[in-house]
ZAFINU-204243 format. One record per residue (C-alpha): residue number from 1; residue in three letters; chain; x, y, z. Coordinates in nm, 2 decimals. Example, Ala and Ser with C-alpha at 12.3 -4.5 7.8 and 13.67 -1.06 7.14 Angstrom:
<nodes>
1 ALA A 1.23 -0.45 0.78
2 SER A 1.37 -0.11 0.71
</nodes>
This chain:
<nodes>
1 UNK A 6.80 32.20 1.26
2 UNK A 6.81 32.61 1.31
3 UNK A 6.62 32.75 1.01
4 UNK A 6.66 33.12 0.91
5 UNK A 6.48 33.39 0.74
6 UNK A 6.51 33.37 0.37
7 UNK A 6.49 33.74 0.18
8 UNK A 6.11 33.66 0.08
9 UNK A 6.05 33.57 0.44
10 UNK A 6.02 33.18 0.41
11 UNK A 6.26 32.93 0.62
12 UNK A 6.56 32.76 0.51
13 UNK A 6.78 32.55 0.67
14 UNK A 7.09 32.71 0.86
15 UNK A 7.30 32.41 0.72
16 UNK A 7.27 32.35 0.34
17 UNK A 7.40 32.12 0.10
18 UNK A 7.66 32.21 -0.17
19 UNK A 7.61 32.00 -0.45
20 UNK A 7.95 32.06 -0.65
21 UNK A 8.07 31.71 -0.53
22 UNK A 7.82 31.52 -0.69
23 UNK A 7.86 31.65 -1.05
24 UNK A 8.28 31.66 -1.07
25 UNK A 8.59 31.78 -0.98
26 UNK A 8.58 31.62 -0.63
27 UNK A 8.66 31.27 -0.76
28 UNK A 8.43 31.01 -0.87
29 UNK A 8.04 30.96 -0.74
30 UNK A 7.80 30.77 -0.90
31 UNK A 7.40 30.84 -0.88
32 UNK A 7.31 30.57 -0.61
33 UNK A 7.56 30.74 -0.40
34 UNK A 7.49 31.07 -0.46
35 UNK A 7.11 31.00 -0.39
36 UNK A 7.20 30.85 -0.07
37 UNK A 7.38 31.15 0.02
38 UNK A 7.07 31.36 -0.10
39 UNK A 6.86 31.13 0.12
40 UNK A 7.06 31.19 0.42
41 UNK A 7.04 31.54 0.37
42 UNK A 6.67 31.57 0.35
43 UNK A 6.59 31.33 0.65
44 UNK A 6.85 31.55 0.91
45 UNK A 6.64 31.85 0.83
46 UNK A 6.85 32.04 0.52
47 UNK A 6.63 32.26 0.31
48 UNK A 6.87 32.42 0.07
49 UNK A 7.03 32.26 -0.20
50 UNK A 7.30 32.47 -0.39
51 UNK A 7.41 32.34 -0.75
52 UNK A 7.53 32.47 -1.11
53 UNK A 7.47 32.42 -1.44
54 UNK A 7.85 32.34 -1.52
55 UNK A 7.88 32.09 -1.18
56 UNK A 7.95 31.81 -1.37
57 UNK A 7.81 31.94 -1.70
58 UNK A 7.49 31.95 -1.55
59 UNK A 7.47 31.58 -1.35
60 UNK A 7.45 31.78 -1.07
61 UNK A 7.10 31.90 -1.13
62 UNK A 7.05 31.62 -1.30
63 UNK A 7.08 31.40 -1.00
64 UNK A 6.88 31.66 -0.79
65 UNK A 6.64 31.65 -1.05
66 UNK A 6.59 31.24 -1.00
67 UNK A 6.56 31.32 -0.61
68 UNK A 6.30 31.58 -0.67
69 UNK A 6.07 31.38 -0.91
70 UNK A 6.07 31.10 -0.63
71 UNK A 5.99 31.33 -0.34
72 UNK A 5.77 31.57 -0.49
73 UNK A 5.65 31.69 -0.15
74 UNK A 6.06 31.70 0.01
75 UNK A 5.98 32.12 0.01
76 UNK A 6.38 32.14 -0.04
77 UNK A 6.50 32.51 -0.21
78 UNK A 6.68 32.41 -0.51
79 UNK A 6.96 32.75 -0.61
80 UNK A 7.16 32.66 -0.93
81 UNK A 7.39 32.89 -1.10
82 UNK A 7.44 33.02 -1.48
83 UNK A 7.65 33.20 -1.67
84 UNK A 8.00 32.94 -1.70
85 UNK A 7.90 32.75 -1.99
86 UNK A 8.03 33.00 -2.23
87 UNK A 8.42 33.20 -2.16
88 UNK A 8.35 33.44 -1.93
89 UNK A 8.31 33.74 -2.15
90 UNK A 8.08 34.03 -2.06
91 UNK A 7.90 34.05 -2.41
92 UNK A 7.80 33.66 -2.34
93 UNK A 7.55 33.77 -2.04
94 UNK A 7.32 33.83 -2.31
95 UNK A 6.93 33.78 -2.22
96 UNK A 6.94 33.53 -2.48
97 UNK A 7.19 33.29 -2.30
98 UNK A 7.07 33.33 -1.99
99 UNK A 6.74 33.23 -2.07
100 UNK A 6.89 32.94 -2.27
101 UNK A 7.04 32.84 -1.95
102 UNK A 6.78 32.86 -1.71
103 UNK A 6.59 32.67 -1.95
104 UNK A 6.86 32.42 -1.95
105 UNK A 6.85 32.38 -1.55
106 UNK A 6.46 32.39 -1.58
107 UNK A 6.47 32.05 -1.79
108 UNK A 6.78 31.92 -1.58
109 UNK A 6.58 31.99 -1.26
110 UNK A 6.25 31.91 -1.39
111 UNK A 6.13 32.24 -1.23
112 UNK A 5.90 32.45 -1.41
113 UNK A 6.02 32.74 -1.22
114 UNK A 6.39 32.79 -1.02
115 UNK A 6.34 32.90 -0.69
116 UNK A 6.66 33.07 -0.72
117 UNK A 6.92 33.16 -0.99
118 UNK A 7.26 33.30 -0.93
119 UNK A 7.50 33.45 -1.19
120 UNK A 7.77 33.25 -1.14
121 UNK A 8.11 33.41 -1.05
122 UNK A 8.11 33.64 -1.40
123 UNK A 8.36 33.87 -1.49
124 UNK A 8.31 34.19 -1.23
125 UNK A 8.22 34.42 -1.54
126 UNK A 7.90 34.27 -1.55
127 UNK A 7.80 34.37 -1.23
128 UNK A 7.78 34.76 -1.36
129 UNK A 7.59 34.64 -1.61
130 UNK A 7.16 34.76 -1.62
131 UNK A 7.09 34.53 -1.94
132 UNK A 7.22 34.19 -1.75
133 UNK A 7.00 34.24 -1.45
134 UNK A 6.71 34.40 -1.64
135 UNK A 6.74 34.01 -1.83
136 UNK A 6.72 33.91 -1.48
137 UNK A 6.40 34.05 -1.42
138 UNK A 6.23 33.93 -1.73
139 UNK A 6.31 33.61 -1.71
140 UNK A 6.13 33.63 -1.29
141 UNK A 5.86 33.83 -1.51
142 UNK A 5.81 33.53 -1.73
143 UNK A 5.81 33.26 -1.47
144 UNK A 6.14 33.13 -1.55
145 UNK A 6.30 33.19 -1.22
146 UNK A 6.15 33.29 -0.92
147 UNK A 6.41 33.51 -0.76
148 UNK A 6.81 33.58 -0.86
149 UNK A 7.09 33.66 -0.71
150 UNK A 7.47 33.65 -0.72
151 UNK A 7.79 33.41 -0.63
152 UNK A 8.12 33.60 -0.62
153 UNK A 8.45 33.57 -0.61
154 UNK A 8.55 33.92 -0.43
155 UNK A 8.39 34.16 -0.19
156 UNK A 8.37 34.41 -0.42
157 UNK A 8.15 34.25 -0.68
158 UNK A 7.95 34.16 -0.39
159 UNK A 7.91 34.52 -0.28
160 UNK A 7.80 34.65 -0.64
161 UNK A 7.53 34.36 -0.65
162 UNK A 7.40 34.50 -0.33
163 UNK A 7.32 34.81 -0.46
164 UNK A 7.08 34.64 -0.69
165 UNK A 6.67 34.63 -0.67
166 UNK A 6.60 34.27 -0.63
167 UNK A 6.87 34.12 -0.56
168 UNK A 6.77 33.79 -0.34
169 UNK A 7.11 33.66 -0.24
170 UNK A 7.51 33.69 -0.23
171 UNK A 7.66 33.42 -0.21
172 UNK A 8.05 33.44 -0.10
173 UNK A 8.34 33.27 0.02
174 UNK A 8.29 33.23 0.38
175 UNK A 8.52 33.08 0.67
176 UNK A 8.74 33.08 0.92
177 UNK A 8.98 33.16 0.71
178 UNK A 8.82 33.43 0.47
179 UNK A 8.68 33.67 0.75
180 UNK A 8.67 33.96 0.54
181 UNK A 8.33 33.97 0.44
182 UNK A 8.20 34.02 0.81
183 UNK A 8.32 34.37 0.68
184 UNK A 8.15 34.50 0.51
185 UNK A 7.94 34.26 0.27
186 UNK A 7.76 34.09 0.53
187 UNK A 7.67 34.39 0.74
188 UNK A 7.52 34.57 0.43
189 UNK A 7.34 34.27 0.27
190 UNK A 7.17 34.21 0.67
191 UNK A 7.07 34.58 0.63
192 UNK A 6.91 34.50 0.28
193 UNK A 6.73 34.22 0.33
194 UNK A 6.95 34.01 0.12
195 UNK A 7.04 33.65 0.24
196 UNK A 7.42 33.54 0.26
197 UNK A 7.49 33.20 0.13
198 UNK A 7.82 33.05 0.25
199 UNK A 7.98 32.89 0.05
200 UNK A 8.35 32.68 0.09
201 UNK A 8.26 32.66 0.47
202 UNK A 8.54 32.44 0.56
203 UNK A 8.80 32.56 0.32
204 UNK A 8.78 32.26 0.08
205 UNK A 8.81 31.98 0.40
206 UNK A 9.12 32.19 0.57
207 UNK A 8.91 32.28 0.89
208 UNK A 8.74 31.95 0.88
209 UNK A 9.16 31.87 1.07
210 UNK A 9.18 31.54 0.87
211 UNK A 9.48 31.68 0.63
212 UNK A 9.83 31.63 0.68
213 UNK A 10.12 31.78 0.47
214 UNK A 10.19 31.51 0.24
215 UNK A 9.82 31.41 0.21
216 UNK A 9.76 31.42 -0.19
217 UNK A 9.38 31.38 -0.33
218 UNK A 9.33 31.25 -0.68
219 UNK A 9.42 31.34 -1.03
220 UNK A 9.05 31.46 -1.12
221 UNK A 8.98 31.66 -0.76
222 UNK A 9.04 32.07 -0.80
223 UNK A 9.24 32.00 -0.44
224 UNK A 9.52 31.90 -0.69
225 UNK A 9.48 32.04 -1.03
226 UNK A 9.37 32.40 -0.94
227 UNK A 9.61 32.40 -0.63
228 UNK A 9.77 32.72 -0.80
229 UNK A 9.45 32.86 -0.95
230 UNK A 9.51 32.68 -1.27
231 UNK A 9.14 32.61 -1.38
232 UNK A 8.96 32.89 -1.18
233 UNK A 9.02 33.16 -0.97
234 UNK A 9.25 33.01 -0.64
235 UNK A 9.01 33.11 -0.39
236 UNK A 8.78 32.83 -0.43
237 UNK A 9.03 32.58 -0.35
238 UNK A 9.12 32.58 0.05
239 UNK A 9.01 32.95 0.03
240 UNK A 9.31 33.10 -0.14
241 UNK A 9.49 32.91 0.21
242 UNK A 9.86 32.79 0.13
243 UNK A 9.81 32.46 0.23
244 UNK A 10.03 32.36 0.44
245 UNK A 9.98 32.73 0.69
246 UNK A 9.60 32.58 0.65
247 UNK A 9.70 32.26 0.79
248 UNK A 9.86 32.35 1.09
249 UNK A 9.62 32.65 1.13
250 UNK A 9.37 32.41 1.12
251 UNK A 9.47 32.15 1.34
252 UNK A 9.50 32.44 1.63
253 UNK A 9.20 32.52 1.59
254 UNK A 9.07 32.22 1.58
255 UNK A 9.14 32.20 1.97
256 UNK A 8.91 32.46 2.05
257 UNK A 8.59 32.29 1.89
258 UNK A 8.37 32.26 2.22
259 UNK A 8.31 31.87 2.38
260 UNK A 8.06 31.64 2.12
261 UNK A 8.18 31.88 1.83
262 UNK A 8.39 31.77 1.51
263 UNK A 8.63 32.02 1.40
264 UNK A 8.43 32.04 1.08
265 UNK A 8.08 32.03 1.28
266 UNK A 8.23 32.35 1.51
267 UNK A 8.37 32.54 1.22
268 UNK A 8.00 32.48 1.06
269 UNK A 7.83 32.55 1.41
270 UNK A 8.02 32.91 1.41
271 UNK A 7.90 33.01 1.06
272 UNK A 7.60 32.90 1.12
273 UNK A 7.55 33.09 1.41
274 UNK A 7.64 33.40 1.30
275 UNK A 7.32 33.65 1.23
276 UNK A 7.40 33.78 0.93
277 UNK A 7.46 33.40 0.77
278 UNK A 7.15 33.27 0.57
279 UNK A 7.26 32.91 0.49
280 UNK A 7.61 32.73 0.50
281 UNK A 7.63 32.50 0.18
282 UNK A 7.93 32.24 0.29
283 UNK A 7.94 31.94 0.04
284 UNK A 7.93 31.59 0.12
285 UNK A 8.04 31.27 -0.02
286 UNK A 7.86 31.05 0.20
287 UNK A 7.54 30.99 0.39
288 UNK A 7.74 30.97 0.73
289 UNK A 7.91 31.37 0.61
290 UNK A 7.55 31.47 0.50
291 UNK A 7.47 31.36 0.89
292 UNK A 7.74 31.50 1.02
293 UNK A 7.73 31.86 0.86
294 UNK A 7.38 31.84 0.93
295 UNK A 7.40 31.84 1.30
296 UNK A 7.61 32.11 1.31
297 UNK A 7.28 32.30 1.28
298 UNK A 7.19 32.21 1.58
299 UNK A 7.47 32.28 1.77
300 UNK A 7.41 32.44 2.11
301 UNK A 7.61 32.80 2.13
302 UNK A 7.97 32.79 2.05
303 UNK A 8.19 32.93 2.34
304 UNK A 8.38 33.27 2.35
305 UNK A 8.67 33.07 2.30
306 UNK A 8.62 32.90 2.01
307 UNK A 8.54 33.24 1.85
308 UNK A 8.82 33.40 2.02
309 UNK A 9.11 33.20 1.85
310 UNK A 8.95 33.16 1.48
311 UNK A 9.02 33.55 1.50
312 UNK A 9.41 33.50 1.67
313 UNK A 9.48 33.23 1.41
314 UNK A 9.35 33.42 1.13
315 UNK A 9.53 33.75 1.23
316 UNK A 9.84 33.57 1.31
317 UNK A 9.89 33.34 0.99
318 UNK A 9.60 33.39 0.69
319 UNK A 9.48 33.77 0.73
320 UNK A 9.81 33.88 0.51
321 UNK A 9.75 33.63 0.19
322 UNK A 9.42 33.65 0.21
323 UNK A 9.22 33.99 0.33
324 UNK A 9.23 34.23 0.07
325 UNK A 9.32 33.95 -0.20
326 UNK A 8.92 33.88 -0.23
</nodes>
């Protein structure tokens, strides 16, 4: 597994584990299953564990929280995320609530102290705002949290964050089919110091090439009850991609991924291998996806090739709905 520099200077692994999966909203998992994915994880070398306070109303770092307590010494980076268990109103990233969450995650996690916390996609408002980040910093100063950071939804918000003292990490939409952040927001954060978490990697399973057009997913998976953006913003679900354009788009690509390489492992492998990209946080529902993912950090050099027609496809048929959208 490649590891890369974190902003304080330790490693983490170039392939990380989303933990959304395991909580809700990507169908049912239950705790011996999602430990065995955890397990899976750990033993192919991932370091990074990315989860939320709202994943699942908090089973997410719930279930991490069991894994940690039986591998004390697993060294694995544990970010979580606060700040979407109230409506997403400005006044509510008050230094009271975010210290009520974080001490929420603590207990969830059974961590003393959160290696990472990330405001959680909040309206963009709050990222002009001194008082939220000054909360920020008192709750590092008290031992709360050991560094913060910032998911977004657009570049934008992501730019603003960069501008602030402290700031650890950004984490952003990131694929072969949102290329817009190589921009602008992953240049500046390099520049900075600041790590870039990817998140969505494989456009909610599209570039994994297992989708047809008439495959459906269940009643209680945001791949069908947020198709159109109707429980969050669109762009977490198949990247803002129209899915049948990301199913054919997909499926070309998919015959570029290099001899021994999934589709899903190559479209990992080219993340992954980009400088500017801290840690790629795919999910998994399995111990056999956990491996798979996994090895994609491993993956020898991806050809000019492969890189050459992510950029023709994406020019060609996502650039337009997507680009200047987020």
């Amino acid at each position: 597994m490649q590891t890369k520099r974190w902003s304080d200077g330790q490693q983490v692994s170039a392939i990380g584990l989303g933990t959304w999966q395991l909580g809700a909203d990507w169908g049912e998992v239950d705790e011996k299953d999602a430990h065995a994915v955890l397990d899976a994880a750990l033993e192919s070398g991932v370091t990074f564990f990315d989860t939320a306070d709202v994943y699942g109303d908090g089973r997410s770092e719930q279930i991490i929280g069991s894994f940690l307590r039986a591998r004390p010494d697993s060294g694995i980076f544990v970010a979580t995320k606060a700040g979407r268990r109230m409506p997403q109103l400005h006044e509510n990233y008050s230094l009271a609530n975010l210290r009520a969450w974080t001490d929420r995650s603590r207990r969830n996690l059974g961590l003393d102290t959160l290696p990472l916390v990330q405001l959680h996609c909040p309206p963009t408002s709050v990222y002009a705002d001194d008082e939220v980040f000054d909360a920020l910093g008192t709750l590092v100063d008290e031992g709360a949290i050991a560094s913060w950071g910032v998911s977004v939804e657009k570049r934008a918000e992501a730019l603003r964050a960069l501008e602030r003292p402290g700031l650890a990490s950004v984490q952003i939409i990131l694929n072969a089919f949102r290329l817009a952040p190589f921009d602008d927001v992953v240049p500046t954060a390099t520049e900075r110091g600041v790590a870039i978490i990817a998140r969505v990697p494989l456009a909610s399973g599209l570039l994994a090439n297992r989708y047809t057009t008439t495959t459906t997913f269940a009643a209680d998976d945001h791949r069908t009850f947020n198709r159109h953006g109707e429980a969050f913003d669109v762009g977490e679900t198949f990247a803002g991609v129209d899915f049948a354009t990301g199913v054919a788009a997909a499926a070309e690509l998919a015959s570029f991924a290099p001899e021994g390489l999934t589709a899903a492992q190559a479209a990992l492998a080219w993340l992954a291998q980009h400088d500017g990209v801290t840690t790629v946080i795919p999910g998994a529902r399995s111990p056999e996806q956990a491996r798979a993912n996994a090895a994609a950090g491993a993956a020898a050099p991806l050809p000019a090739a492969y890189d050459d027609a992510v950029h023709r496809i994406y020019e060609r048929d996502v650039r337009a709905a997507v680009h200047e959208r987020w």
